[in-house]
C-alpha positions in Angstrom: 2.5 -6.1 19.3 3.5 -9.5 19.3 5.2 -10.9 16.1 3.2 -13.6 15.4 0.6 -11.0 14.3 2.8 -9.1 12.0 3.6 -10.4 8.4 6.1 -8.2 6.3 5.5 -8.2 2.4 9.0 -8.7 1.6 7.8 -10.0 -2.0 5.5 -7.5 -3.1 6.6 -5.8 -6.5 2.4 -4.2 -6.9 0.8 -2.4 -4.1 -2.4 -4.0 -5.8 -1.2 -7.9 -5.6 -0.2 -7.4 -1.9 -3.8 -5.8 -1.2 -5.4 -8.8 -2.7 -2.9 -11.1 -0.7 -4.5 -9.7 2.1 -8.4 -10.6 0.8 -7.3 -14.0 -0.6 -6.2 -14.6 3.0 -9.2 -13.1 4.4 -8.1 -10.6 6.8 -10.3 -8.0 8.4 -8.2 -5.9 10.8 -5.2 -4.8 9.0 -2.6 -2.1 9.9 -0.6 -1.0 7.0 2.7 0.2 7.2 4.4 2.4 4.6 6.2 5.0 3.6 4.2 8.4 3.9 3.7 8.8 0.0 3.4 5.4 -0.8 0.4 4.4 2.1 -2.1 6.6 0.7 -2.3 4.3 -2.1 -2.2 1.1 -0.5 -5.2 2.8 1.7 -6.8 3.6 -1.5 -6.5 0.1 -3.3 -7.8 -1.8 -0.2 -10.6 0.4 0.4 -11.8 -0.1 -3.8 -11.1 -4.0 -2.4 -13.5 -3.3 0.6 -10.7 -4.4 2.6 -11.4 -2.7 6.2 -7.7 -1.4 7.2 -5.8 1.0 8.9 -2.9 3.2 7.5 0.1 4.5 9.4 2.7 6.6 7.9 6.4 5.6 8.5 8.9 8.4 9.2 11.3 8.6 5.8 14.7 9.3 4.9 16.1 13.5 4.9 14.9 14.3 1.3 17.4 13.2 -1.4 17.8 12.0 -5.0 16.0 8.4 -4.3 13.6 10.2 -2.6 12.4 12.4 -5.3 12.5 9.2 -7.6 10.4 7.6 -5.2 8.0 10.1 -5.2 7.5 10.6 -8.9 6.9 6.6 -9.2 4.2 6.7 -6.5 2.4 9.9 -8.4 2.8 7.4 -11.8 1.9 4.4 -9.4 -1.5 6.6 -8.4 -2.5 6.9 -11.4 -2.4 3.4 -12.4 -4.3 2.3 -9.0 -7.2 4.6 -10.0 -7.2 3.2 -13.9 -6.9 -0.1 -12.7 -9.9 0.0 -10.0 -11.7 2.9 -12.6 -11.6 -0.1 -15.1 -12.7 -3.1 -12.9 -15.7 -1.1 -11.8 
């Protein structure tokens, strides 16, 4: 893939503000790339967005403390994604 086409979100602190990054710039054929928990989400919130895109799992770390941090945030982060699209409805 050439790298003029890929754009890293190296500022993103919501999965929800980088998804509308993506709208406000009004892309249509987007592959996301994430961490296997975390992409289902980003999926989700662009989809709610009506944001066509494509989600691709990147391989993560042996499990570990971090790991399991990480993946209790991103069940909290869930949650929030559905409130948050649940209430803009």
């Amino acid at each position: 893939m050439p790298t003029n086409l890929i754009d890293i979100d190296e500022t993103g602190f919501r999965t929800l503000e980088s998804i509308r990054l993506l709208q406000r710039r009004g892309l249509t054929n987007v592959l996301l790339i994430s961490d296997d928990y975390h992409i289902h989400r980003a999926v989700f919130l662009a989809d709610k967005l009506h944001i066509p895109v494509v989600g691709f799992a990147a391989k993560h770390p042996a499990f570990s403390a971090t790991v399991l941090r990480s993946r209790i945030r991103e069940y909290l982060a869930r949650l929030n994604a559905v409130l948050e699209t649940w209430s803009a409805e």
